[in-house]
DOTOR-916683 format. One record per residue (C-alpha): residue number from 0; residue in three letters; z negated, x negated, y negated. Coordinates in nm, 2 decimals, decimal comma. Layout:
<recs>
<rec><i>NUM</i><aa>ala</aa><pz>Z</pz><px>X</px><py>Y</py></rec>
...
</recs>
This chain:
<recs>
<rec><i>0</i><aa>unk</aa><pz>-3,11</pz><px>7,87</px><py>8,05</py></rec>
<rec><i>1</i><aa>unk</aa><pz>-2,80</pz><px>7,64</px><py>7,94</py></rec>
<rec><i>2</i><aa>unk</aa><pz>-2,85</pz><px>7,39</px><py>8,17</py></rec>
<rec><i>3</i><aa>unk</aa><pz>-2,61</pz><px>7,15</px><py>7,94</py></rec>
<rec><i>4</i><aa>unk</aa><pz>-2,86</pz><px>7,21</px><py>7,66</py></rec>
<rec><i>5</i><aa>unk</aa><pz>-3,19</pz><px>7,20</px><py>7,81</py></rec>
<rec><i>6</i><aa>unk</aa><pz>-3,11</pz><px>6,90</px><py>8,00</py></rec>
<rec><i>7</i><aa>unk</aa><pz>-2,95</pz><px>6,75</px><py>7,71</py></rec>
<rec><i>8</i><aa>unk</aa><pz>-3,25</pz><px>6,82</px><py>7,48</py></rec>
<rec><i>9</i><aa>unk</aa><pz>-3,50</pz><px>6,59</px><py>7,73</py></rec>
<rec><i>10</i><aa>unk</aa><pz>-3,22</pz><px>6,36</px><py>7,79</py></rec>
<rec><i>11</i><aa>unk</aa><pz>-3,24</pz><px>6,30</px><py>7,41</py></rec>
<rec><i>12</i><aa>unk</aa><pz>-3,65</pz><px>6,30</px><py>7,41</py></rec>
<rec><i>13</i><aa>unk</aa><pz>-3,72</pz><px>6,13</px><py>7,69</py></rec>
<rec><i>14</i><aa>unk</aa><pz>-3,77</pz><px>5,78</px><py>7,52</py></rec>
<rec><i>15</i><aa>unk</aa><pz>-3,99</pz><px>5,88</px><py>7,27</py></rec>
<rec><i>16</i><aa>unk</aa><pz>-4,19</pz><px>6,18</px><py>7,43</py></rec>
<rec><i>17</i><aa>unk</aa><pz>-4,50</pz><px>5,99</px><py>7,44</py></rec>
<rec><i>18</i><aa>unk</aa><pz>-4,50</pz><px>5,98</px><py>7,05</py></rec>
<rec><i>19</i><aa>unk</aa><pz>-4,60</pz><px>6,32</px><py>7,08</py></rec>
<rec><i>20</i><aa>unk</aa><pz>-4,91</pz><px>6,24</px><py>7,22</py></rec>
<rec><i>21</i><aa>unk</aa><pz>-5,20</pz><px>6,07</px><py>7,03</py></rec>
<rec><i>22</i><aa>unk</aa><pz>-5,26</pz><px>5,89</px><py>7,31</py></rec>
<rec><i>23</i><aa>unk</aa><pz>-5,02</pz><px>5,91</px><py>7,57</py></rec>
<rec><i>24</i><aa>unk</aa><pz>-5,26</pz><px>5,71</px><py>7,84</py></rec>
<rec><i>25</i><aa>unk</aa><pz>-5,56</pz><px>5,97</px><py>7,77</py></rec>
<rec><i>26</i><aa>unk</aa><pz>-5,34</pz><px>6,27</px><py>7,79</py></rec>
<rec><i>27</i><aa>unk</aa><pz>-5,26</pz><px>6,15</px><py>8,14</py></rec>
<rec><i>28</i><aa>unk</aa><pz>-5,58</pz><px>6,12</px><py>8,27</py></rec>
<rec><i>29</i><aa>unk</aa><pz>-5,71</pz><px>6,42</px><py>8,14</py></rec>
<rec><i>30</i><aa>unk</aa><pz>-5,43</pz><px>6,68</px><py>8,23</py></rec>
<rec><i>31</i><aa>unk</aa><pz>-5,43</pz><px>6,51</px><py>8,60</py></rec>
<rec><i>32</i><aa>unk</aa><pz>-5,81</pz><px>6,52</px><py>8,63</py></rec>
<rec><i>33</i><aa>unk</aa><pz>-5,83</pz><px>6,91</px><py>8,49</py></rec>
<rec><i>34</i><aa>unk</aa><pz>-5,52</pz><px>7,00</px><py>8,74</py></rec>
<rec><i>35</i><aa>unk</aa><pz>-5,72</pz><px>6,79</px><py>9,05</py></rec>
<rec><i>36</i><aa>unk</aa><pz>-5,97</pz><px>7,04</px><py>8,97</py></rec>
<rec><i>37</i><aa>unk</aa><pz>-5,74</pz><px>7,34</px><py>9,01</py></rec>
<rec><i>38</i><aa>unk</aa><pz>-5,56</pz><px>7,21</px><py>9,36</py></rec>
<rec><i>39</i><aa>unk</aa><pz>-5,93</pz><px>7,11</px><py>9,51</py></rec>
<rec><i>40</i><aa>unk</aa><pz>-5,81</pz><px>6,92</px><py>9,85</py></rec>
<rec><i>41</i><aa>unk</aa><pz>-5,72</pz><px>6,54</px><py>9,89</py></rec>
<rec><i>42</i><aa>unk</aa><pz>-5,40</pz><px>6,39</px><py>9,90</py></rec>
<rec><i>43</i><aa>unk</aa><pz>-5,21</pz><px>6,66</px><py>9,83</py></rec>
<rec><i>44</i><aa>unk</aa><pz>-4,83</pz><px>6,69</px><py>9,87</py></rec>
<rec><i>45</i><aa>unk</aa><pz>-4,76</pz><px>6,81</px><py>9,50</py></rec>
<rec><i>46</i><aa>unk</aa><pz>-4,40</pz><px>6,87</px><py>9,37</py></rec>
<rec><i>47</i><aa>unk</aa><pz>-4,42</pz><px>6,83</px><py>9,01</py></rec>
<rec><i>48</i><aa>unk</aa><pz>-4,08</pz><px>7,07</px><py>9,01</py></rec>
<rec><i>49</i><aa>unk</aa><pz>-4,06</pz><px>7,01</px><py>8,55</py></rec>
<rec><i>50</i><aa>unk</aa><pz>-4,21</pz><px>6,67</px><py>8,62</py></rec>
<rec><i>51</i><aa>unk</aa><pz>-4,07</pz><px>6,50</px><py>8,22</py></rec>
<rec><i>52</i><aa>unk</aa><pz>-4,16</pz><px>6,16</px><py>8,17</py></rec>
<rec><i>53</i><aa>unk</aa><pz>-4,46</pz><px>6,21</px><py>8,43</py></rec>
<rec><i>54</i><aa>unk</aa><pz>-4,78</pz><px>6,33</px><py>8,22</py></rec>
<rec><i>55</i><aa>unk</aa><pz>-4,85</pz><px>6,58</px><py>8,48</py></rec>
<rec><i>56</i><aa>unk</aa><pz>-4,65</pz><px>6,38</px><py>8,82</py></rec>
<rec><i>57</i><aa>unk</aa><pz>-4,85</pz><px>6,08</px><py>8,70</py></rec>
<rec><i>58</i><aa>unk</aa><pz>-5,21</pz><px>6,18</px><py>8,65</py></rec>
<rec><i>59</i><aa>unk</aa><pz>-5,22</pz><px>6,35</px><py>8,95</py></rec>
<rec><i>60</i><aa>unk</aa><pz>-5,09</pz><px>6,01</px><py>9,09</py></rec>
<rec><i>61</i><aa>unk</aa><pz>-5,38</pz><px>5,92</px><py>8,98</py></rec>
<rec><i>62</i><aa>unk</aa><pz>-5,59</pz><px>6,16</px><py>9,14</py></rec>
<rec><i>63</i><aa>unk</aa><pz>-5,41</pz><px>6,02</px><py>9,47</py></rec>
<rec><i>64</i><aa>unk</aa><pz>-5,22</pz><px>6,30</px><py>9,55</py></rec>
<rec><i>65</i><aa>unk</aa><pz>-4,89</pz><px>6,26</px><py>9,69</py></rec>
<rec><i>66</i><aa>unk</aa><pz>-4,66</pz><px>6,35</px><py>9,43</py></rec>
<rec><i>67</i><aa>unk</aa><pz>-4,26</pz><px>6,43</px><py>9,43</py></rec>
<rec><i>68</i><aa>unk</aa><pz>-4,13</pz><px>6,48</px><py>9,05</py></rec>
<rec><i>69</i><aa>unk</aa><pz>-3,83</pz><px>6,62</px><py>8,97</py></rec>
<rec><i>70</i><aa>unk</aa><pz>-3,63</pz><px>6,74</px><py>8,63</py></rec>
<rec><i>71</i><aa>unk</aa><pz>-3,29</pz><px>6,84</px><py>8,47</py></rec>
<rec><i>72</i><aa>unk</aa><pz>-3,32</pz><px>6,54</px><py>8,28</py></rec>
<rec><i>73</i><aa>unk</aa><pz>-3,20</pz><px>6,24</px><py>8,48</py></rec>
<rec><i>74</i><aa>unk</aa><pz>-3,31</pz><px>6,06</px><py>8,16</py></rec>
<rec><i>75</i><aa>unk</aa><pz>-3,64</pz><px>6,17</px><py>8,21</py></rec>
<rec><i>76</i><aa>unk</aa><pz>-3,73</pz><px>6,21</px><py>8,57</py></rec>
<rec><i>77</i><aa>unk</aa><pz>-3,58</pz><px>5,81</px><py>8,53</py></rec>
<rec><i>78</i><aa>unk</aa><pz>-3,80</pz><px>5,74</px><py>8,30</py></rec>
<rec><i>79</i><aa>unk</aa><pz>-4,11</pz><px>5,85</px><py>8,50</py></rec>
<rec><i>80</i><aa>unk</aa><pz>-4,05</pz><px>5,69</px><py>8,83</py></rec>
<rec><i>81</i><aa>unk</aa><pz>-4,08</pz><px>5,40</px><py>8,57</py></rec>
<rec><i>82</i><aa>unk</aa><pz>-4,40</pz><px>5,50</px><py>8,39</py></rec>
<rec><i>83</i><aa>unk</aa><pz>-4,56</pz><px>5,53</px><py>8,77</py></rec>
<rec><i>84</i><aa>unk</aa><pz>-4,42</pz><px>5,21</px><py>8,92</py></rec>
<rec><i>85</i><aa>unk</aa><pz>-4,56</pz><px>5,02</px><py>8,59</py></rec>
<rec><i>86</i><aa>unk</aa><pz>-4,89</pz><px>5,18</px><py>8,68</py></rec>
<rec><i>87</i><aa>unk</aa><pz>-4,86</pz><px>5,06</px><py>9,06</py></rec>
<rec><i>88</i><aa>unk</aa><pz>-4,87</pz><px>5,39</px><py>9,16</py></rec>
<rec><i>89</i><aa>unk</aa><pz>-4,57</pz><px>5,56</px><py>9,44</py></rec>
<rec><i>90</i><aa>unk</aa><pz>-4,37</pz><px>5,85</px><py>9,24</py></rec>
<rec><i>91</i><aa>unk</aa><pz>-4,05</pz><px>5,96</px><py>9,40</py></rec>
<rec><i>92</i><aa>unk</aa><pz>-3,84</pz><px>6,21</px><py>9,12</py></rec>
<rec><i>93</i><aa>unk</aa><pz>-3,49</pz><px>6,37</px><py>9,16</py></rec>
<rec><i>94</i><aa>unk</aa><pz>-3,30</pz><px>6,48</px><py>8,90</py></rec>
<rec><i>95</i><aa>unk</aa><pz>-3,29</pz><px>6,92</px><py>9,03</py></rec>
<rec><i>96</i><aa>unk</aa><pz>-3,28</pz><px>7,25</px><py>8,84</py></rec>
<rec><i>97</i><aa>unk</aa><pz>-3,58</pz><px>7,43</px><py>8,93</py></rec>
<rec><i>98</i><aa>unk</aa><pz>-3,34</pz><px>7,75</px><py>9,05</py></rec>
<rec><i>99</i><aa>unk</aa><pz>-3,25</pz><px>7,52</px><py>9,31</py></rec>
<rec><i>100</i><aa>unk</aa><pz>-3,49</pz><px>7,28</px><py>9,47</py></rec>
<rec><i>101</i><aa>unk</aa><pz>-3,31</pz><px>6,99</px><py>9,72</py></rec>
<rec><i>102</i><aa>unk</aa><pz>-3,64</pz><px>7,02</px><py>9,97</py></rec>
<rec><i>103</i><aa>unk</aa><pz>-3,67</pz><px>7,19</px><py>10,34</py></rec>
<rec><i>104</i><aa>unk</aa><pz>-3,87</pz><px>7,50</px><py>10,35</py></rec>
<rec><i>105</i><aa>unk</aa><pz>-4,22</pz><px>7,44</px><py>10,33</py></rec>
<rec><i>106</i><aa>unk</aa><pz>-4,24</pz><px>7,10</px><py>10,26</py></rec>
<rec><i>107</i><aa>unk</aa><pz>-4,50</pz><px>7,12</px><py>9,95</py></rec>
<rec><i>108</i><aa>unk</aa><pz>-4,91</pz><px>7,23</px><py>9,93</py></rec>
<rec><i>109</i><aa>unk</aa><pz>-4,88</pz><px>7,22</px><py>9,57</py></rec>
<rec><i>110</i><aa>unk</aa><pz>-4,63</pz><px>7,32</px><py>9,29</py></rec>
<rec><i>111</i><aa>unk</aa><pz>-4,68</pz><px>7,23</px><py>8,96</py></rec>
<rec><i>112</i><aa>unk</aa><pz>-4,45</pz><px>7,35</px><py>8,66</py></rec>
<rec><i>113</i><aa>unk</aa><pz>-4,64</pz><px>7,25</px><py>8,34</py></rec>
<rec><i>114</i><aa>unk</aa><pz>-4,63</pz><px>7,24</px><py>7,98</py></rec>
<rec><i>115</i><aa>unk</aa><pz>-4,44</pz><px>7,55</px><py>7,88</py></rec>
<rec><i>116</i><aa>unk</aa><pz>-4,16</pz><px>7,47</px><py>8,11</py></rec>
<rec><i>117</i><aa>unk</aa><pz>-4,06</pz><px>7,78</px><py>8,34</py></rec>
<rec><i>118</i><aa>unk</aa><pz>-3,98</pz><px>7,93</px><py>7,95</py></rec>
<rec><i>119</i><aa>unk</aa><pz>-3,68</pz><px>7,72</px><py>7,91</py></rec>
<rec><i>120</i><aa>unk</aa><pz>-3,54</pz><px>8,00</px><py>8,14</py></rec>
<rec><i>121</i><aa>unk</aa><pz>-3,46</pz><px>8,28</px><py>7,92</py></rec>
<rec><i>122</i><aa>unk</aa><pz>-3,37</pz><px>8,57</px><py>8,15</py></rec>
<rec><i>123</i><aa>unk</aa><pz>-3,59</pz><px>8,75</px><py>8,39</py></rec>
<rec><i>124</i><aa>unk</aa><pz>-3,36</pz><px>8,67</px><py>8,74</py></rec>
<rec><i>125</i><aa>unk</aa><pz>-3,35</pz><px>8,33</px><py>8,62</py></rec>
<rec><i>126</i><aa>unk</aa><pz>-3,70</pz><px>8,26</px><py>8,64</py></rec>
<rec><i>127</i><aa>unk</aa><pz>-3,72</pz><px>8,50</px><py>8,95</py></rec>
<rec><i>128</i><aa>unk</aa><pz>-3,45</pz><px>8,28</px><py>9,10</py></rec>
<rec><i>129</i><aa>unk</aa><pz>-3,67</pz><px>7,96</px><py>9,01</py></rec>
<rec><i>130</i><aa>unk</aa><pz>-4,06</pz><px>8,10</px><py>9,19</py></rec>
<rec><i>131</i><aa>unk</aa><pz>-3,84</pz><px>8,23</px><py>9,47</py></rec>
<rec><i>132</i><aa>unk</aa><pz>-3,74</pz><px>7,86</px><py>9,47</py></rec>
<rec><i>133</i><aa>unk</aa><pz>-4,11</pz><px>7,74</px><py>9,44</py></rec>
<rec><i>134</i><aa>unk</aa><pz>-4,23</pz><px>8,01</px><py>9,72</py></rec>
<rec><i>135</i><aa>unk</aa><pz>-3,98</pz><px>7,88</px><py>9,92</py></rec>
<rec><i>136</i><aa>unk</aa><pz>-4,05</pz><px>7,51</px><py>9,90</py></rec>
<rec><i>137</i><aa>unk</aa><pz>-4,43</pz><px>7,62</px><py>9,93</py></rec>
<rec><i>138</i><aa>unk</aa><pz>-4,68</pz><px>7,57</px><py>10,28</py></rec>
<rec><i>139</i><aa>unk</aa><pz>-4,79</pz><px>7,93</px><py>10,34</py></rec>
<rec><i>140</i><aa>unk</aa><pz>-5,09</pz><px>7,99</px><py>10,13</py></rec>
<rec><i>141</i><aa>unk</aa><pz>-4,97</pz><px>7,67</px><py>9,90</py></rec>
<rec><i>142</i><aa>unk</aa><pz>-5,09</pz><px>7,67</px><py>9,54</py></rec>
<rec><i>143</i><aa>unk</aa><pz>-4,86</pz><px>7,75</px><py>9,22</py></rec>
<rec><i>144</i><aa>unk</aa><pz>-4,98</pz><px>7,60</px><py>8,91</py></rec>
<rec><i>145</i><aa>unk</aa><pz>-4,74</pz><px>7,71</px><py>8,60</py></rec>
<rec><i>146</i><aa>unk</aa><pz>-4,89</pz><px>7,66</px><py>8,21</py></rec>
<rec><i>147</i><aa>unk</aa><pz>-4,68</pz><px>7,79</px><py>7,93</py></rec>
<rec><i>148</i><aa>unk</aa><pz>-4,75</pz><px>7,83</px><py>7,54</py></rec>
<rec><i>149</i><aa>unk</aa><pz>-5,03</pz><px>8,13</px><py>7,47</py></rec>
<rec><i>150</i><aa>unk</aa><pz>-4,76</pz><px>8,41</px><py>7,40</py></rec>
<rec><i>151</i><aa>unk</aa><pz>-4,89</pz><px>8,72</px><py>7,39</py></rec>
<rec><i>152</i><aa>unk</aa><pz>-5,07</pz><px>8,52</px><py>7,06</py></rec>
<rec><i>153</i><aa>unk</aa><pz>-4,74</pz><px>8,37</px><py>6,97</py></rec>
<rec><i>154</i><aa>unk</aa><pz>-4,53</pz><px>8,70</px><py>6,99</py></rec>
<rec><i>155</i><aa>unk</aa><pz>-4,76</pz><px>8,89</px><py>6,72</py></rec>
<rec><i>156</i><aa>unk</aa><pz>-4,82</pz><px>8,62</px><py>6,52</py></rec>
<rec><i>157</i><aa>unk</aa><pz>-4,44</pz><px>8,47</px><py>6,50</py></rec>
<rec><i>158</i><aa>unk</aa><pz>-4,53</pz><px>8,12</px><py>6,38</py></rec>
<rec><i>159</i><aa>unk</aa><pz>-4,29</pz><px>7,95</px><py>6,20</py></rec>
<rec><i>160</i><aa>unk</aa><pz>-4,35</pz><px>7,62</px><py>6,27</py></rec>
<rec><i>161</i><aa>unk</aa><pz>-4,64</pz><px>7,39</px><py>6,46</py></rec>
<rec><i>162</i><aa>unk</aa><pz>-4,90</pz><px>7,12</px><py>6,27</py></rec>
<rec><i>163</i><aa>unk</aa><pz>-4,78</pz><px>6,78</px><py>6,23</py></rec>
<rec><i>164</i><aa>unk</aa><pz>-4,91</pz><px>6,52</px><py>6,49</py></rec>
<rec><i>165</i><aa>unk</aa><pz>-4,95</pz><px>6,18</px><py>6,37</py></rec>
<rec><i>166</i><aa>unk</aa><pz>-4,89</pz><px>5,88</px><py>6,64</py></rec>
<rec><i>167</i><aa>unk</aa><pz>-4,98</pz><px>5,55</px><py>6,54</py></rec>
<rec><i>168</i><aa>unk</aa><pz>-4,74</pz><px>5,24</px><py>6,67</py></rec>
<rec><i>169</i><aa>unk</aa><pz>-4,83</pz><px>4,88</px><py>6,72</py></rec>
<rec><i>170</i><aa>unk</aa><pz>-5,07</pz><px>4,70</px><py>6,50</py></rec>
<rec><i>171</i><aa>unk</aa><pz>-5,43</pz><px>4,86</px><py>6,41</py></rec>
<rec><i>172</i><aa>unk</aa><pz>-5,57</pz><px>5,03</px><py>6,12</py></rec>
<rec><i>173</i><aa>unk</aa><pz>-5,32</pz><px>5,06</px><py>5,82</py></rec>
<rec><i>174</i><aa>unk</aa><pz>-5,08</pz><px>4,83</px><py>5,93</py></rec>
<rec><i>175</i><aa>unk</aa><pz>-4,91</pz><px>5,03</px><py>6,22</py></rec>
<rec><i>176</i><aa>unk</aa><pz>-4,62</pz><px>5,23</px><py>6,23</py></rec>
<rec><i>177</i><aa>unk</aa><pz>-4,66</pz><px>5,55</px><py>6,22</py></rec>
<rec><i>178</i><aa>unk</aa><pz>-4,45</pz><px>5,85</px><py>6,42</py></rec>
<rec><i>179</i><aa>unk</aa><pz>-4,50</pz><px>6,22</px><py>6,28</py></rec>
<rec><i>180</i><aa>unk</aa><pz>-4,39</pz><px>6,54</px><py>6,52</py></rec>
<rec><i>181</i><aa>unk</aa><pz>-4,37</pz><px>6,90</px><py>6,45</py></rec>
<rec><i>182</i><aa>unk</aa><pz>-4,16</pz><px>7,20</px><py>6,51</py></rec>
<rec><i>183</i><aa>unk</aa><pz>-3,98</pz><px>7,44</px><py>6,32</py></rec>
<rec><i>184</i><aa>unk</aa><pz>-3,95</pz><px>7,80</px><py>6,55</py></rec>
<rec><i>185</i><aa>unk</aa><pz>-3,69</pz><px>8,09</px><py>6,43</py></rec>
<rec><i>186</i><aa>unk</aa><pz>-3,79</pz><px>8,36</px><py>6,61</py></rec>
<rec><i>187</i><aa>unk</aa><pz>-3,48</pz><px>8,56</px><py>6,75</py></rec>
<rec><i>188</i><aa>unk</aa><pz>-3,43</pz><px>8,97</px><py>6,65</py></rec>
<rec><i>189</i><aa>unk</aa><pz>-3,53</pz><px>9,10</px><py>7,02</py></rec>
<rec><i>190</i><aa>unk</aa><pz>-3,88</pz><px>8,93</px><py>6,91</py></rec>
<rec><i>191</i><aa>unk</aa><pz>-3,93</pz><px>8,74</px><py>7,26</py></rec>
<rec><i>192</i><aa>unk</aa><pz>-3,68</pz><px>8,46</px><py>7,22</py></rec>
<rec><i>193</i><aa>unk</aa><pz>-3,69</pz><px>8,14</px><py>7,00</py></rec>
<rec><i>194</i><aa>unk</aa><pz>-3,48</pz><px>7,87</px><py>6,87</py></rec>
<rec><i>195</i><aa>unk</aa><pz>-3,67</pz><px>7,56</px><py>6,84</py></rec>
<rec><i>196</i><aa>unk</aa><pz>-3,62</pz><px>7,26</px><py>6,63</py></rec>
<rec><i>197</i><aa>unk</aa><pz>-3,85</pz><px>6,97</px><py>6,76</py></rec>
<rec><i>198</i><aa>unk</aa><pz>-3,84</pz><px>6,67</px><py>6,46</py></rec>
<rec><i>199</i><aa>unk</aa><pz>-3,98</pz><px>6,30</px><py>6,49</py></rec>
<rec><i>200</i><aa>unk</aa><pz>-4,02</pz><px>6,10</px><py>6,19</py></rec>
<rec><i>201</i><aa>unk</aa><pz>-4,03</pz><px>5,73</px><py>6,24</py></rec>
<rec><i>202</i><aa>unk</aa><pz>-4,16</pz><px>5,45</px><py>6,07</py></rec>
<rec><i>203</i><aa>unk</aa><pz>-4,04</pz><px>5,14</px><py>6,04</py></rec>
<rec><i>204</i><aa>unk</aa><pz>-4,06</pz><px>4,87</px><py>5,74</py></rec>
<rec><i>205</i><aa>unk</aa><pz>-4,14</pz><px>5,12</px><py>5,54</py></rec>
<rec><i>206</i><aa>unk</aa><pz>-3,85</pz><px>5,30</px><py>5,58</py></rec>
<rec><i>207</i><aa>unk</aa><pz>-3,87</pz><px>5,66</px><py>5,75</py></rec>
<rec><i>208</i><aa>unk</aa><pz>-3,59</pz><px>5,80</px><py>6,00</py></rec>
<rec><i>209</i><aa>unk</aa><pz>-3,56</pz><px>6,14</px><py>6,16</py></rec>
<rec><i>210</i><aa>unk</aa><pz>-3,48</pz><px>6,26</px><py>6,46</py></rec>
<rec><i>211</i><aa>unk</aa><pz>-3,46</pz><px>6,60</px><py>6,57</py></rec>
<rec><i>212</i><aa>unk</aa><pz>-3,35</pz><px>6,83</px><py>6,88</py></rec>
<rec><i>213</i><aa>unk</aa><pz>-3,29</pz><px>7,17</px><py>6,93</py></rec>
<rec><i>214</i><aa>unk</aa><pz>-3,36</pz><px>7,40</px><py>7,21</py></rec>
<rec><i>215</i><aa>unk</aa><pz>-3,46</pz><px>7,74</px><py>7,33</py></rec>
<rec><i>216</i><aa>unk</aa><pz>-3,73</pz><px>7,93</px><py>7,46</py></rec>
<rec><i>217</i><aa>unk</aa><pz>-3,83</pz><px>8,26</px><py>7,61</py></rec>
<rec><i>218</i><aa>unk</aa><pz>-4,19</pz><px>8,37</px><py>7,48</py></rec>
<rec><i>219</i><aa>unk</aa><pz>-4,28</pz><px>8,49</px><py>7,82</py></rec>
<rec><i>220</i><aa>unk</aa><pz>-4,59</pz><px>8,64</px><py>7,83</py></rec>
<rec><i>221</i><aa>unk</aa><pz>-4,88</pz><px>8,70</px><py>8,10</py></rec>
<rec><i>222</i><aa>unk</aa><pz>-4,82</pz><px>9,05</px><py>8,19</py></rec>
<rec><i>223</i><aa>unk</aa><pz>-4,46</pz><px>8,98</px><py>8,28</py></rec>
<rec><i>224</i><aa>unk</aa><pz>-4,46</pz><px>8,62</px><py>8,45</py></rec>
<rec><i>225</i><aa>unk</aa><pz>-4,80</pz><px>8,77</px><py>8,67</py></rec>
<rec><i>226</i><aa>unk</aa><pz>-4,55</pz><px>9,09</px><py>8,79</py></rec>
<rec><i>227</i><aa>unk</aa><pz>-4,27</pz><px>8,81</px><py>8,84</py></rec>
<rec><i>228</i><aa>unk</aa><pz>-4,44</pz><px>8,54</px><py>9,02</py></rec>
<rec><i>229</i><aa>unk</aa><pz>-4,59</pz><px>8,87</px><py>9,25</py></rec>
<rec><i>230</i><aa>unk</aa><pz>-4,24</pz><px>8,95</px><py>9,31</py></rec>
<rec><i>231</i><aa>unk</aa><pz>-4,15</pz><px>8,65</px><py>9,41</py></rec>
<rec><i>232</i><aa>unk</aa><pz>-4,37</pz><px>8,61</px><py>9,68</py></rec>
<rec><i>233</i><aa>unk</aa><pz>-4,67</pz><px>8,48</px><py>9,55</py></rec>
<rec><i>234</i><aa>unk</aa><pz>-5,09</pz><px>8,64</px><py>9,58</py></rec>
<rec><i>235</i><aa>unk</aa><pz>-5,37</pz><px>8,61</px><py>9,43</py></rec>
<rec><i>236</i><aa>unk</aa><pz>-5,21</pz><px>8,56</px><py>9,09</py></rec>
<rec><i>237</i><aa>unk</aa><pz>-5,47</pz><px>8,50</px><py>8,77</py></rec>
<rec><i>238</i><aa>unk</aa><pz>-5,50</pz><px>8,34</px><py>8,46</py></rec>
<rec><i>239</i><aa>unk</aa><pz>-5,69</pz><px>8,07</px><py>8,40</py></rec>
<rec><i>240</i><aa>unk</aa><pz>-5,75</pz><px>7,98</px><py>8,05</py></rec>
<rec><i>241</i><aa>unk</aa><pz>-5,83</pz><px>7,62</px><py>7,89</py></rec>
<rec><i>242</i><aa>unk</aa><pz>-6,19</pz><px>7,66</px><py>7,79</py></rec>
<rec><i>243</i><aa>unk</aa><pz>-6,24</pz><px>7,73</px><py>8,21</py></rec>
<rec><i>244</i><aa>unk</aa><pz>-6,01</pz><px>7,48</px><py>8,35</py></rec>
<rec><i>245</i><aa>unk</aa><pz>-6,02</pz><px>7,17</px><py>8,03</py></rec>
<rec><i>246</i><aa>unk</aa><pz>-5,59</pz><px>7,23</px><py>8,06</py></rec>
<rec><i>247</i><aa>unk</aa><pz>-5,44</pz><px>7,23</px><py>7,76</py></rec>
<rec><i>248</i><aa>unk</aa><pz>-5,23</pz><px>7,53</px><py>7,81</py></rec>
<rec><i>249</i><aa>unk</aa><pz>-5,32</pz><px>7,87</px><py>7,96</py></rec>
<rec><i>250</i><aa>unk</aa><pz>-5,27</pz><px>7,81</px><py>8,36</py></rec>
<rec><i>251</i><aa>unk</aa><pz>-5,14</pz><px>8,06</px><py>8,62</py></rec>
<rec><i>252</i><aa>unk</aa><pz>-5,27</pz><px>7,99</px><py>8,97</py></rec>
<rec><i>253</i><aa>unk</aa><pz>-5,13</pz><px>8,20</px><py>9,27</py></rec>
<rec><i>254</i><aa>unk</aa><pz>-5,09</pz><px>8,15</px><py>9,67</py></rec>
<rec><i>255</i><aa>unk</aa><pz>-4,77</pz><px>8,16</px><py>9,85</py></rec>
<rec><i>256</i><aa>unk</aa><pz>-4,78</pz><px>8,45</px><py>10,09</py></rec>
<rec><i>257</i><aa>unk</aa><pz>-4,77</pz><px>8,40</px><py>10,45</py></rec>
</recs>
């Protein structure tokens, strides 16, 4: 991962990432209520170690766990201390690479890195180096909870690019402003790397501008994250997928060794 870029890419997103959404508010709640399910115990302490702009940090909030959020973004871990404090709810968030977490040994009963994040690492001791990290920070016998993209899917099919998502702004019914994403992917020759381009088109008077950012991902699939996160310390590893667990992404769970 080029730290520079990656950062640099959610440093640019991070005031419009809710546009990807339909509905940001819903999204919350129902990717905190399906990951509740997962961790199972009260008031957890849950480091949300990829936390964004908090849709993960703060639906678990919700849930009332106890929840530390941090990201290579300072733009974005900024933004989501303020998402949480404008919902009354406590969110502390750090700006940290996940390779190197700023937390004592043991300090967590939950990890959480969500939404196709550990893939922004595009090397294999990279994203050793980063569960070693999350094993480390980890209660023995603490919960992992990673979701990436389906990519043994991805990686035959090569998609070029993803459906447009349409975001309504403002006023109701034909009247708002409307915000279109979607993603252009070329696929790199060794077949498990891709170059995304992530565009936003945004409405206003009638007039449309575009925005777009670039970034890179490794299509990491289940076979090798499972032998990696064993490696790294972790048991128990399986796959949970979203029809089971009403997550949007496939979901890893695994147990920190003792």
């Amino acid at each position: 991962m080029s730290e520079t870029s990656t950062g640099h890419f959610y440093d640019e997103l991070a005031d419009d990432y809710h546009l990807i959404y339909p509905d940001w508010d819903a999204s919350i709640r129902r990717q905190g209520e399906a990951l509740d399910a997962q961790i199972g115990q009260d008031r957890a302490a849950v480091l949300d170690c990829s936390c964004g702009i908090g849709t993960q940090a703060i639906g678990l909030a919700l849930r009332g766990h106890r929840v530390t959020g941090t990201d290579l973004s300072p733009r974005a871990a900024a933004r989501a201390a303020r998402e949480a404090a404008r919902r009354s709810l406590s969110l502390c968030t750090a700006v940290a690479d996940m390779r190197c977490l700023p937390f004592p040994e043991g300090r967590f009963d939950v990890v959480v890195c969500a939404d196709n994040s550990l893939p922004h690492l595009l090397t294999e001791q990279d994203a050793h180096a980063a569960l070693v990290e999350m094993r480390r920070v980890l209660r023995p016998c603490g919960l992992l909870l990673v979701s990436t993209r389906p990519y043994d899917d991805l990686v035959r099919d090569r998609p070029a690019s993803t459906s447009p998502q349409v975001h309504r702004i403002g006023a109701c019914g034909d009247d708002a402003e409307r915000t279109v994403t979607f993603q252009l992917w070329h696929w790199q020759d060794d077949g498990e790397h891709y170059d995304l381009e992530h565009f936003q088109l945004l409405e206003a008077d009638g007039e449309w501008r575009v925005k777009v950012r670039r970034t890179t991902y490794w299509a990491l699939g289940r076979d090798r994250l499972t032998a990696l996160v064993a490696e790294a310390g972790f048991v128990d590893v399986e796959w949970r997928m979203p029809q089971e667990t009403g997550f949007f992404q496939p979901l890893l769970v695994a147990r920190a060794g003792e």
